[in-house]
C-alpha positions as CSV (number, residue, x, y, z in Angstrom):
1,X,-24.9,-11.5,-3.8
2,X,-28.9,-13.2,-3.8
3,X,-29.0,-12.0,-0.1
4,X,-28.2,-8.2,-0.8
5,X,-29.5,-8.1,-4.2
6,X,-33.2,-8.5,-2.3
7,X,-32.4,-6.2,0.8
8,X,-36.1,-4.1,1.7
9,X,-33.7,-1.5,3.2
10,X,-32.4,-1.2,0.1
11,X,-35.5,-0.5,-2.4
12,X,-35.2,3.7,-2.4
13,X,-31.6,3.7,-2.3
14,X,-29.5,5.3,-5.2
15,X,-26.7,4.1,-5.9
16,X,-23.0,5.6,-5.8
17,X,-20.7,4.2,-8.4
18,X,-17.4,6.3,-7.5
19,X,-16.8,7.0,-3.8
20,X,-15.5,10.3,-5.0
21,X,-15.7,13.4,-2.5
22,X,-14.0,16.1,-3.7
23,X,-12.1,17.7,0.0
24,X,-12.7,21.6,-0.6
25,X,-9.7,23.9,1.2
26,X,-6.4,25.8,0.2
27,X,-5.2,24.6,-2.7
28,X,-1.6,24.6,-3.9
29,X,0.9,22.4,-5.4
30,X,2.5,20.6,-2.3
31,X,3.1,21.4,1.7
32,X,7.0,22.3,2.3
33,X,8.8,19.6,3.6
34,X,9.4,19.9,7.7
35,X,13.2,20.0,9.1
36,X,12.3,16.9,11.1
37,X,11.5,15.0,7.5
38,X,14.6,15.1,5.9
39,X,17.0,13.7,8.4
40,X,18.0,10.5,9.6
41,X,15.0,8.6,11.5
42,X,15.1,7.4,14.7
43,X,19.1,6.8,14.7
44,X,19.6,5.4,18.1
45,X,17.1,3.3,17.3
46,X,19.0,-0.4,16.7
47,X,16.6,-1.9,14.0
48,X,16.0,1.1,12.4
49,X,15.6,1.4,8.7
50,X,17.4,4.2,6.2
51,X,15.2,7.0,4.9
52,X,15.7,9.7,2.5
53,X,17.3,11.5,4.6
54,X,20.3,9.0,5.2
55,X,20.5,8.4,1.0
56,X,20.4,12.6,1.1
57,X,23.6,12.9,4.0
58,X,24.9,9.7,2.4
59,X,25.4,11.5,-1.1
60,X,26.6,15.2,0.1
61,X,29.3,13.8,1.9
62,X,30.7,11.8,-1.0
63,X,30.7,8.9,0.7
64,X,28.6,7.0,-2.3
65,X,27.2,8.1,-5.9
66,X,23.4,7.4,-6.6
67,X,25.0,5.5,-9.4
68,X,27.0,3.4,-6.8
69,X,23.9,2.1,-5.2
70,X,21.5,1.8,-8.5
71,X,24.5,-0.8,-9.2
72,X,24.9,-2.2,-6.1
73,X,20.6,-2.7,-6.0
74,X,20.9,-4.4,-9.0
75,X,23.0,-7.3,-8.0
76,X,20.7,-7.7,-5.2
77,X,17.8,-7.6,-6.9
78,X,17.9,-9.3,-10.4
79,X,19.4,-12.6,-11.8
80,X,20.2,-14.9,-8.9
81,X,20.6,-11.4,-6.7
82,X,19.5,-12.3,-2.9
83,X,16.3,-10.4,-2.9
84,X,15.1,-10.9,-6.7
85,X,12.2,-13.0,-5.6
86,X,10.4,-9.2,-5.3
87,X,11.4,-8.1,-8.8
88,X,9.6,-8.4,-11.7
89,X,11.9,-9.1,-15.0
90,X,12.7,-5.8,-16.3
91,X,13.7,-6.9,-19.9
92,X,16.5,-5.0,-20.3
93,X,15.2,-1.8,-18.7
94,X,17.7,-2.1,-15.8
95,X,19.3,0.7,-18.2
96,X,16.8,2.9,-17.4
97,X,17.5,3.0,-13.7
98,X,21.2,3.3,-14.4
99,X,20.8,6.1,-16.5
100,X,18.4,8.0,-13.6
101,X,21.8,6.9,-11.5
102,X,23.9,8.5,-13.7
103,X,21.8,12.0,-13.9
104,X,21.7,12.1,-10.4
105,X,25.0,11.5,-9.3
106,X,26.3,14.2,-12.2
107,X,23.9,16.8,-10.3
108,X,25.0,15.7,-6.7
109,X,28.9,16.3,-8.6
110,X,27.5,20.0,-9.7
111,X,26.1,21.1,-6.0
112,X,22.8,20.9,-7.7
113,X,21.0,17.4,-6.4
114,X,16.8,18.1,-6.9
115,X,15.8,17.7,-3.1
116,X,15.5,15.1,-0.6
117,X,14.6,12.4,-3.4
118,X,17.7,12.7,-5.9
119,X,18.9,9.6,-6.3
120,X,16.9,7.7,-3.6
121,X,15.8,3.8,-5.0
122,X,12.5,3.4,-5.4
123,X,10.1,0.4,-6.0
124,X,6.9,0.7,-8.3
125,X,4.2,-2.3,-8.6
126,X,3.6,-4.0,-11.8
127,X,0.2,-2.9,-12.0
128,X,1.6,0.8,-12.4
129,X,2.7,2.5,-15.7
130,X,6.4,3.4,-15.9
131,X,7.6,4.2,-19.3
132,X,10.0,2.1,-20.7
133,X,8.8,-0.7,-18.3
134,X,6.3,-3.6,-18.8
135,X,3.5,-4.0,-17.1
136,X,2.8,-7.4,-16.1
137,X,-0.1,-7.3,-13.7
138,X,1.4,-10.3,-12.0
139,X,1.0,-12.1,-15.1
140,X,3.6,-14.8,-17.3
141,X,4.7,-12.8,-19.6
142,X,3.9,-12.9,-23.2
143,X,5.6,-10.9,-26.0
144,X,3.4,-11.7,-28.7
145,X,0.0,-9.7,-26.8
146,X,0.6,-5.7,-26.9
147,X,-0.5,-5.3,-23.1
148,X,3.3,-6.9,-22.3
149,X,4.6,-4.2,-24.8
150,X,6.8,-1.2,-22.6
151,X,4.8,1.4,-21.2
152,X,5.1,4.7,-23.6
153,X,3.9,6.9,-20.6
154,X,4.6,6.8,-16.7
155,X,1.8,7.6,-14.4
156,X,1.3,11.2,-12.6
157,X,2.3,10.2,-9.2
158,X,5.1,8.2,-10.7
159,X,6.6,11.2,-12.8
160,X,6.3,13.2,-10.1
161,X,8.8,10.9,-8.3
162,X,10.7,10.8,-10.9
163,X,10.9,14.6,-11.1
164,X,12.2,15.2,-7.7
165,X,14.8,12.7,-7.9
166,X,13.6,9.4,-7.3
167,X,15.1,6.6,-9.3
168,X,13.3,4.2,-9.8
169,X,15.1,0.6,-9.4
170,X,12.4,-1.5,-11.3
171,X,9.0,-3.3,-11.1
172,X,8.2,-4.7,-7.4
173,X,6.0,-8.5,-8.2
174,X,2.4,-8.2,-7.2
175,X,-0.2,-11.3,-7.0
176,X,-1.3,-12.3,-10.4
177,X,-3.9,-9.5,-11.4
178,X,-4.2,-8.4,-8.0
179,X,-6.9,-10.5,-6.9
180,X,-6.1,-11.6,-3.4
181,X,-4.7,-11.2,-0.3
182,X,-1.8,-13.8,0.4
183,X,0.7,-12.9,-2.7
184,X,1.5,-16.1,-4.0
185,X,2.3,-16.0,-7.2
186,X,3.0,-19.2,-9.6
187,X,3.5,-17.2,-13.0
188,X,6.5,-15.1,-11.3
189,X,7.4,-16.7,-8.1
190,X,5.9,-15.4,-4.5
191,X,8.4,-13.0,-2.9
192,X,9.6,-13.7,0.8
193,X,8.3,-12.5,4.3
194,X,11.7,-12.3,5.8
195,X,10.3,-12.2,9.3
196,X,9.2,-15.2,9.4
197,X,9.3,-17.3,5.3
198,X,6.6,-20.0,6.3
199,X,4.5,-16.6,6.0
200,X,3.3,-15.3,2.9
201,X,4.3,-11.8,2.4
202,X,0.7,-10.3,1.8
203,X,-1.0,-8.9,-1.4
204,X,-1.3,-7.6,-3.6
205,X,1.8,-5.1,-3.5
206,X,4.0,-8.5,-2.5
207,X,7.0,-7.5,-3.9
208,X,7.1,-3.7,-2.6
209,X,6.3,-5.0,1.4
210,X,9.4,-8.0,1.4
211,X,11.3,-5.0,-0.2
212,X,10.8,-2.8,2.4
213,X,10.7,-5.4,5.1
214,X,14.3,-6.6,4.3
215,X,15.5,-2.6,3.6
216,X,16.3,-3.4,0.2
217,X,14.2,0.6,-0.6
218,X,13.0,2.6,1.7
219,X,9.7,3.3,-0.6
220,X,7.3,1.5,-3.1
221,X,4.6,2.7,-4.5
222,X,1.4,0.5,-4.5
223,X,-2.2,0.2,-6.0
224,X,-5.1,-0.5,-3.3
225,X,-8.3,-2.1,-4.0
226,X,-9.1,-4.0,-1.2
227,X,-5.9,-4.1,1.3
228,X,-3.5,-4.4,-1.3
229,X,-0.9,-1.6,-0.2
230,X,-1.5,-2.1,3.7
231,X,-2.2,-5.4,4.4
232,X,1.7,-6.2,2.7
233,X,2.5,-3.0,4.6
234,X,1.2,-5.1,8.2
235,X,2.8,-8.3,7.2
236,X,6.0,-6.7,6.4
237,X,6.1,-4.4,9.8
238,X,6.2,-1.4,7.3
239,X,3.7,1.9,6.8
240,X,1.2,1.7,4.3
241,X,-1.5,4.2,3.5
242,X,-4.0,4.3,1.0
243,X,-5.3,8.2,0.5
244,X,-8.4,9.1,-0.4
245,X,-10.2,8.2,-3.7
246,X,-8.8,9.7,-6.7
247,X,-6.3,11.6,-4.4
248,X,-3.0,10.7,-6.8
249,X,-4.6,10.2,-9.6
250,X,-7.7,8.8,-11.7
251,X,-7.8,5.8,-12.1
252,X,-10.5,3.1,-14.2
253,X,-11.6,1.7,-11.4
254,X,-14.4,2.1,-7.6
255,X,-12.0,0.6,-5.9
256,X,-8.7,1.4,-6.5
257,X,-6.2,3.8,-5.7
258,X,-2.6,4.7,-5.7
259,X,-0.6,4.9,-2.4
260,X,2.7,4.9,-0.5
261,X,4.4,2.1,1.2
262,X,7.6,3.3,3.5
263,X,10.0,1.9,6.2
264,X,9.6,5.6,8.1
265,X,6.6,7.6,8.5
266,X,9.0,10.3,7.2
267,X,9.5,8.8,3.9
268,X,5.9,8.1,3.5
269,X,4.8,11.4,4.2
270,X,7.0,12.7,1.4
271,X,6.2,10.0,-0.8
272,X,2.6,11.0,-0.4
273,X,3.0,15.2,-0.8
274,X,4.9,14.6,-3.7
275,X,2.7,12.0,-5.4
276,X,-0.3,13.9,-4.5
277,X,0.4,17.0,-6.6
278,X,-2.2,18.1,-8.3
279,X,-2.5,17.6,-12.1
280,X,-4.3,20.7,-13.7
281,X,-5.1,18.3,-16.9
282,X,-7.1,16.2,-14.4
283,X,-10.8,17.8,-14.0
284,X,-10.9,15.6,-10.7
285,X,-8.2,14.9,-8.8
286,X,-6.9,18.9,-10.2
287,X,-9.5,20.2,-7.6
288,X,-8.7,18.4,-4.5
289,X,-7.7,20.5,-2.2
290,X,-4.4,20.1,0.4
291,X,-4.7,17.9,2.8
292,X,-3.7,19.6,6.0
293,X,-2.1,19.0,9.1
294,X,-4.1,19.2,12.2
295,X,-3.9,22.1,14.5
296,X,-2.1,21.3,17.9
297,X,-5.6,22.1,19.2
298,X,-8.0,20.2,17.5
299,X,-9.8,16.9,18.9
300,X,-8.0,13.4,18.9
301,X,-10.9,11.0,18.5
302,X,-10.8,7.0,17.9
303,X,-14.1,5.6,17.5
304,X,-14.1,1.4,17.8
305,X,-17.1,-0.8,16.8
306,X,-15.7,-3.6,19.6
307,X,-18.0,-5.8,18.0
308,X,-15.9,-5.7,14.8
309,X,-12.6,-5.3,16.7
310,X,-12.6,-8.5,18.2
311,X,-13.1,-10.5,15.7
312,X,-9.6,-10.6,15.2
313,X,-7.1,-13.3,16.7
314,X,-6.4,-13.3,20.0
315,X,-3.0,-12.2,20.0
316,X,-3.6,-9.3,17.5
317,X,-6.8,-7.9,19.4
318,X,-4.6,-7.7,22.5
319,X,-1.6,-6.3,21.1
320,X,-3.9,-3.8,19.4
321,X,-5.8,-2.9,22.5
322,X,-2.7,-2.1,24.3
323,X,-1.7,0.5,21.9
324,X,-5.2,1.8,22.0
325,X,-4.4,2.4,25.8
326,X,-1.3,4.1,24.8
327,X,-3.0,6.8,22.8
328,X,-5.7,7.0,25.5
329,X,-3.5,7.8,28.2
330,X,-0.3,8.9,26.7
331,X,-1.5,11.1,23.7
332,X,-5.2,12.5,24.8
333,X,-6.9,10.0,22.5
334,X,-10.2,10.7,23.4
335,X,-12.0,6.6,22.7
336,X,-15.6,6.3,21.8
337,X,-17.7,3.4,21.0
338,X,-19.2,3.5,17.3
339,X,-21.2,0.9,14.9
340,X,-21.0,0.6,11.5
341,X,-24.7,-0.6,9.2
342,X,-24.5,-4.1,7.0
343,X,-20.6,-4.7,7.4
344,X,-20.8,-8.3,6.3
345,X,-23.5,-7.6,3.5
346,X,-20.8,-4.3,2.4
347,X,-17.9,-7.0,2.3
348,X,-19.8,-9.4,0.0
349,X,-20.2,-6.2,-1.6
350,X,-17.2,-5.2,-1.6
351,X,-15.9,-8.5,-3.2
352,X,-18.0,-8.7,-5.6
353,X,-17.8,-5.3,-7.0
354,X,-13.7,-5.6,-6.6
355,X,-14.4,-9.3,-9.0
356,X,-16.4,-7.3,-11.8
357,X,-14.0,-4.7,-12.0
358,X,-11.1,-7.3,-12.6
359,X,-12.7,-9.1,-14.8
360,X,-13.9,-6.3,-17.3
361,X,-10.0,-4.5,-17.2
362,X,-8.1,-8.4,-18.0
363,X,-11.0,-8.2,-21.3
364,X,-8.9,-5.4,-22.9
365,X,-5.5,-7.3,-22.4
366,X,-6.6,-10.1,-25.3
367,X,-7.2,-8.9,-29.0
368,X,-10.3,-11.4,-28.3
369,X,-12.3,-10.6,-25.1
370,X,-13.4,-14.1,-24.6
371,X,-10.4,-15.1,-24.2
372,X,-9.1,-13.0,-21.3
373,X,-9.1,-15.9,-18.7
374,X,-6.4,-17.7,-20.5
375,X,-3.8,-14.9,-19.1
376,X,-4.4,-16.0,-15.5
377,X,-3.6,-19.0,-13.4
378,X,-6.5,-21.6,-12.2
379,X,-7.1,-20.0,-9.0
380,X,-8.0,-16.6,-11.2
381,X,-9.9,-18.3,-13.7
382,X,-12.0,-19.0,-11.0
383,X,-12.5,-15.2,-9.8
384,X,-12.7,-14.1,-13.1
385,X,-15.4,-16.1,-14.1
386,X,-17.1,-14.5,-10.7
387,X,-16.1,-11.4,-11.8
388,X,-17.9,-12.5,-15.3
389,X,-21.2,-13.3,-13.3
390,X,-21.8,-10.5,-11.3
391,X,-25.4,-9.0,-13.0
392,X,-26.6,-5.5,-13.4
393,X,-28.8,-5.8,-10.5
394,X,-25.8,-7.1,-8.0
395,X,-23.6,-4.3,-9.3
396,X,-26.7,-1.2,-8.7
397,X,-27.5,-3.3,-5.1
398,X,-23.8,-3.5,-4.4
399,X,-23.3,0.6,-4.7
400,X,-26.5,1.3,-3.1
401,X,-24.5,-0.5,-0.1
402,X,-21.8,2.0,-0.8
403,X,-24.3,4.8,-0.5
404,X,-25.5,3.5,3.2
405,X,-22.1,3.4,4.4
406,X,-20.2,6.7,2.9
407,X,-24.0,8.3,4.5
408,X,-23.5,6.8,7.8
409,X,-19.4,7.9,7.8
410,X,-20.4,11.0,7.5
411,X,-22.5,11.2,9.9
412,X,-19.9,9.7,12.5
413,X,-17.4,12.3,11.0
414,X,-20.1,15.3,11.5
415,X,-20.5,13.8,15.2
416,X,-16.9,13.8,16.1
417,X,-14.6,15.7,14.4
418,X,-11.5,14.7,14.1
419,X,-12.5,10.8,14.3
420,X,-9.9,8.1,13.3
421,X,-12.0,4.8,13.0
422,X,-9.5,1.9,14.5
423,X,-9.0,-1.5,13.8
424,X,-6.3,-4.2,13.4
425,X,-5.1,-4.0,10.0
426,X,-6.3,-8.2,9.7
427,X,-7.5,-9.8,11.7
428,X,-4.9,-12.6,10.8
429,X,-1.5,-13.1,12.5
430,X,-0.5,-13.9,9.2
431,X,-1.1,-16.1,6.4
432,X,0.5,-19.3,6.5
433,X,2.8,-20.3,3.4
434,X,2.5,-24.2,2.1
435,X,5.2,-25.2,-0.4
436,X,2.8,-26.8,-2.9
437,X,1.7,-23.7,-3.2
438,X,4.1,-21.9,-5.3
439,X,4.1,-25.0,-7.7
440,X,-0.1,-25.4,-8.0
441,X,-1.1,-22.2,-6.8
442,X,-3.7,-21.6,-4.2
443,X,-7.2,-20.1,-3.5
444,X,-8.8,-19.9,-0.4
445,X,-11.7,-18.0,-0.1
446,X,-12.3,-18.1,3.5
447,X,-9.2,-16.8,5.1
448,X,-9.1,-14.2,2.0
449,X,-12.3,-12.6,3.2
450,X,-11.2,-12.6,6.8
451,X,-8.3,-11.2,6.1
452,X,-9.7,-8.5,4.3
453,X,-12.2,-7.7,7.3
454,X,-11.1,-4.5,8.2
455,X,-9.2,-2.7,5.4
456,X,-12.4,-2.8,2.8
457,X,-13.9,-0.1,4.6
458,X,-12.2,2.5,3.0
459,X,-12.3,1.3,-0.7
460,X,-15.6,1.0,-0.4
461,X,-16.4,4.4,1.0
462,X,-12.9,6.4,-0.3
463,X,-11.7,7.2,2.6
464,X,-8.0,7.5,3.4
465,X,-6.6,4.8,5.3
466,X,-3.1,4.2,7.1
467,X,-1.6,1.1,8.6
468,X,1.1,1.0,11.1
469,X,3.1,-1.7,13.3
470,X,2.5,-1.6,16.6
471,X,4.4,-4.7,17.8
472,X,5.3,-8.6,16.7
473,X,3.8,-12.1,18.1
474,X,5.4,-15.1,17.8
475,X,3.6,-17.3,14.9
476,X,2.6,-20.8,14.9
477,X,5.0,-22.4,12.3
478,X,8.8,-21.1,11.1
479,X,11.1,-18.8,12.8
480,X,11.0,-15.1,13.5
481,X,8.1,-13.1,15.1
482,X,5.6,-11.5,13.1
483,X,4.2,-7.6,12.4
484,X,1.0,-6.8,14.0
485,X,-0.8,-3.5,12.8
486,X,-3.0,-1.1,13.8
487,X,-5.2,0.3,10.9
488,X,-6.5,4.5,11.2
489,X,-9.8,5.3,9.1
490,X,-9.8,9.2,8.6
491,X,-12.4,11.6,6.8
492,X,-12.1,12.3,3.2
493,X,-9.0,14.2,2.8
494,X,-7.4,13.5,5.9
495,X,-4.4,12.0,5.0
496,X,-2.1,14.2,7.2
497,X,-4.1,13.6,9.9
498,X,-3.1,9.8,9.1
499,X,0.4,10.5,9.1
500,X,0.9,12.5,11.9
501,X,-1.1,9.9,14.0
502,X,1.7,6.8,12.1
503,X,4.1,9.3,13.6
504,X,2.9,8.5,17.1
505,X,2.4,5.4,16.2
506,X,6.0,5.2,15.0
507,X,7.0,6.7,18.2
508,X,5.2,4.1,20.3
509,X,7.1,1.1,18.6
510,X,10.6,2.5,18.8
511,X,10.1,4.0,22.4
512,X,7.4,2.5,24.4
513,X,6.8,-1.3,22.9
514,X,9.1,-3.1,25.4
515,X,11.0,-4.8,22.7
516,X,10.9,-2.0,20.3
517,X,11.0,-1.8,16.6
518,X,12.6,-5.0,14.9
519,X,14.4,-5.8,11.6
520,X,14.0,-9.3,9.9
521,X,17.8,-11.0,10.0
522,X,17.8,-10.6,6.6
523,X,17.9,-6.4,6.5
524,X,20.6,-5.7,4.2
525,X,22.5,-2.5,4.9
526,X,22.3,-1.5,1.2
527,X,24.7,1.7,2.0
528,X,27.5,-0.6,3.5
529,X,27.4,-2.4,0.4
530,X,27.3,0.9,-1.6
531,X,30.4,2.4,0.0
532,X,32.4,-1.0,-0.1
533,X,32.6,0.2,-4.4
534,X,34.8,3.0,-3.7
C-alpha cells in the first residue's frame, strides 16, 4: 500500500467510497418470467442438471411432494449425509425447512402452488441472514457470544425467495469470514470439488458451488467481495453472477454484494429477477431501475486487454480463446482490443480495502472489540491484523484508485456500447487441495492474489459481473477434469445483458464444446431419490 499511497497521478483525485451508480430506466417490481424459463433445460443434454422447471413438472404431476424432497435433502445433507461437508450445522432449524415443505406441498395439494419456485431447495451462505438460522460467517461456533444467536430477520433477496416459494434447505459453509479464495475451512470442515477432490472447491461461497456442482440444489445464493460467488461458480462448472452494486440489497460494505449461483442459466435468471425486487424502504437500491434485456438489434461487443488475458495458465487462456472465436464467428461478437489504467496497483487496492472492511465488521462480533481476532483461525488472524493496519491515507488512496477506474469504464462503456469486458474467470486451473490443510489450515498469499486477477474488477468498480463454463482440462493431480470459465464485465445495470450472453454461453457448452457439458460422478439425482418415498 507505501507504493499507491505516494502515486503523483494520484494527488487531485477524490476519492469514491461506494461504487454506487444508480441505473436510471423503467421501473417496476420484476420482468415476467419467459416460456423458455420455466421448463426443463437442455433435456437431451446427458449431464444436464434439474432446474426449476423439472421440481415445477416434478410436483404437478404428483410424482413427489416438496415435503418428499426437503426430507430426502436432509439425509443427504446433514449428520453423516453424503454431501454434508457443504452444510453448515443448522441447530435444530432443519424444522424450519420442513415446515416450508409442508406449506408447499399443502398448496401444490390445493391447485394453488406460488410459481415456478414453490417448493424448489435452495442453498443460502452463512454470511446471509435467514431468520431462525445462525449465522456463522465460517466461524466455530460459540453459544455464549450473541452474533451465533438465530437470526430474528431474513434478508430482502432472501424473503423474497422465500415468498415465491423457495424453501430453503439450510446454510451452505463459506471460508472462515470470507477472506480468501481456496475455501478451506478448519473450524467447519472444507466442502468437496467433486470433479476432481485433490481440488479445493473455491471461496468464499464453498459450500453453495460443491452443492450445485454435485446437483444436490439447483440454486444458492452467495455474497461477493472479491470472487466469492463466481470463482466457486468456475471451479464447480456452475453460473455465478455478481450484479451490480447495491442491486439486491444494501449492504455495510464497498465491496460486497449479493448474487446468484445456479446449475442453468434459467434458474439463475429467476433467481436474480426475483432477488432483485425493489425494496421501497430502501432509499437506494428502491430507485434502481429494471435491468433490461437487450434488443435483438443492439451491438454485441467484447473488449480484451490481451495483456491481462494471458496472464492466465496456458490451458485456461486457450480454452478461453476458443470460445472467444465462437462468439466472433458464430454469434456476431464484434472483438476489440481495450486497456485498463493501474490494474496491479487497483488489486493491492482492492485487497487491502476488502482486509479493512473485514476487520472492522468481525469488531462488532465480540462484546470487547480487541478481542475480535480470537473468533478466527491463524491464517485470519493474520489478515485481520492487515485489515487492522490499513491507515486513513491507504484507505482515501485506495478509493481514489476506485475513482480512476469506474472513470475510465465509463469511458469504454460510452465508446462501445454494449461492451462485455472478457476474461477467464482465474487465471488458475484450479487450486490444489493438500491434506494438512484441513487439519492446520492454510494461507497463501500468492496464488490468492492470482487467483483473484480478474474477478476484482467489478467489486472495485460495481459493475455486474457473470461467470460461465466454457469447457474442462485435465488437472495435474487427482481424478476428474476440471471447469474452466469465461468471466463477462457489463455496464452498471446490465445484468440481463449478462444472462442472456451465459445463455449463449450455456449453449456453446452443451452444443458446440466437442465433449459437451459434464457432471462430476458424484451428481446425485435428488428426484430419483425423492420418488423412491412413495
Amino acid at each position: 500500500m507505501t507504493k499507491i499511497k505516494d502515486m503523483p497521478a494520484l494527488d487531485n483525485v477524490s476519492p469514491t467510497f461506494h461504487p454506487t451508480v444508480t441505473p436510471l430506466g423503467q421501473t417496476g417490481p420484476m420482468i415476467e418470467f419467459e416460456p423458455e424459463l420455466l421448463t426443463s433445460q437442455h433435456a437431451s443434454s446427458k449431464a444436464r442438471y434439474y432446474s426449476a422447471g423439472d421440481y415445477h413438472e416434478l410436483y404437478k404431476s404428483g410424482r413427489a411432494t416438496p415435503l418428499q424432497v426437503i426430507e430426502t435433502l436432509l439425509g443427504l445433507t446433514t449428520g453423516a449425509g453424503k454431501y454434508s461437508d457443504a452444510w453448515a450445522d443448522a441447530h435444530g432449524a432443519e424444522k424450519l425447512a420442513v415446515e416450508a415443505a409442508r406449506a408447499s406441498t399443502e398448496r401444490w395439494a390445493a391447485g394453488t402452488p406460488l410459481g415456478i419456485l414453490d417448493g424448489v431447495p435452495i442453498g443460502v451462505k452463512d454470511d446471509t441472514e435467514v431468520k431462525g438460522y445462525v449465522c456463522h460467517f465460517g466461524m466455530k461456533y460459540n453459544a455464549s457470544l450473541p452474533a451465533f444467536a438465530p437470526q430474528k430477520e431474513t434478508v430482502w433477496p432472501v424473503k423474497k425467495l422465500q415468498e415465491a416459494g423457495a424453501i430453503v434447505l439450510g446454510k451452505n459453509k463459506m471460508h472462515e469470514l470470507g477472506s480468501d479464495t481456496s475455501g478451506v475451512n478448519v473450524a467447519q470442515g472444507t466442502p468437496t470439488n467433486h470433479f476432481n477432490k485433490a481440488y479445493y472447491p473455491g471461496g468464499s461461497t464453498n459450500g453453495g458451488g460443491s452443492s450445485l456442482g454435485a446437483g444436490v440444489v439447483p440454486i444458492c445464493i452467495g455474497t461477493d467481495a472479491g470472487g466469492s460467488v463466481r470463482i466457486p461458480a468456475n471451479f464447480n462448472g456452475v453460473y455465478g453472477l455478481k450484479p451490480t452494486h447495491h442491486r439486491t440489497h444494501v449492504m455495510q460494505m464497498t465491496m460486497c454484494v449479493t448474487g446468484p449461483l445456479a446449475a442453468n442459466v434459467a434458474d439463475l435468471t429467476i433467481a436474480y429477477r426475483v432477488m432483485s425486487q425493489p425494496d421501497a424502504s430502501c432509499p437506494t437500491q428502491g430507485r434502481f431501475a429494471l435491468s433490461l434485456p437487450p434488443a435483438p438489434s443492439a451491438k454485441r461487443v467484447m473488449g480484451v486487454f490481451r495483456d491481462w488475458f494471458n496472464k492466465a495458465d496456458p490451458p485456461v487462456r486457450e480454452m478461453c480463446d476458443r470460445a472467444l472465436d465462437h462468439f466472433a464467428s458464430e454469434r456476431g461478437y464484434e472483438i476489440v482490443d481495450i486497456s485498463l489504467p493501474f490494474l496491479p496497483e487497483i488489486q493491492v487496492a482492492h485487497a487491502a480495502l476488502c482486509l479493512a472492511e473485514m476487520a472492522e465488521m468481525n469488531r462488532r462480533r465480540t462484546p470487547n472489540p480487541a478481542h475480535h481476532q480470537s473468533l478466527a483461525g491463524p491464517a485470519n488472524r493474520i489478515l485481520l491484523t492487515m485489515g487492522d493496519l490499513v491507515s486513513s491515507a491507504d484507505y482515501l488512496k485506495a478509493n481514489a484508485l476506485r475513482t480512476v477506474l469506474m472513470n475510465h469504464l465509463a469511458f469504454l462503456f460510452q465508446k462501445y456500447p454494449g461492451l462485455l469486458i472478457m476474461t477467464p474467470t482465474t487465471p488458475l486451473i484450479g487450486w490444489p487441495r493438500s491434506p494438512s490443510d484441513d487439519s492446520y489450515g492454510m494461507s497463501d498469499t500468492n496464488i490468492t492474489m492470482r487467483n483473484m486477477s480478474y474477478v476484482f474488477l467489478s467489486n472495485m468498480t460495481g459493475t455486474p459481473s457473470i461467470s460461465a463454463p466454457v469447457g474442462y482440462v485435465d488437472p495435474d493431480q487427482g481424478e476428474g477434469k476440471l471447469p474452466i470459465s469465461l468471466l463477462a464485465t457489463g455496464e452498471w445495470g446490465s445484468e440481463e445483458q449478462l444472462l442472456a450472453w451465459a445463455r449463449e454461453a450455456e449453449e456453446y457448452l452443451h452444443e458446440t464444446y466437442p465433449e459437451g457439458r459434464r457432471r462430476p460422478d458424484a451428481w446425485v439425482d435428488v428426484m430419483a431419490l425423492a420418488r423412491g418415498q412413495q
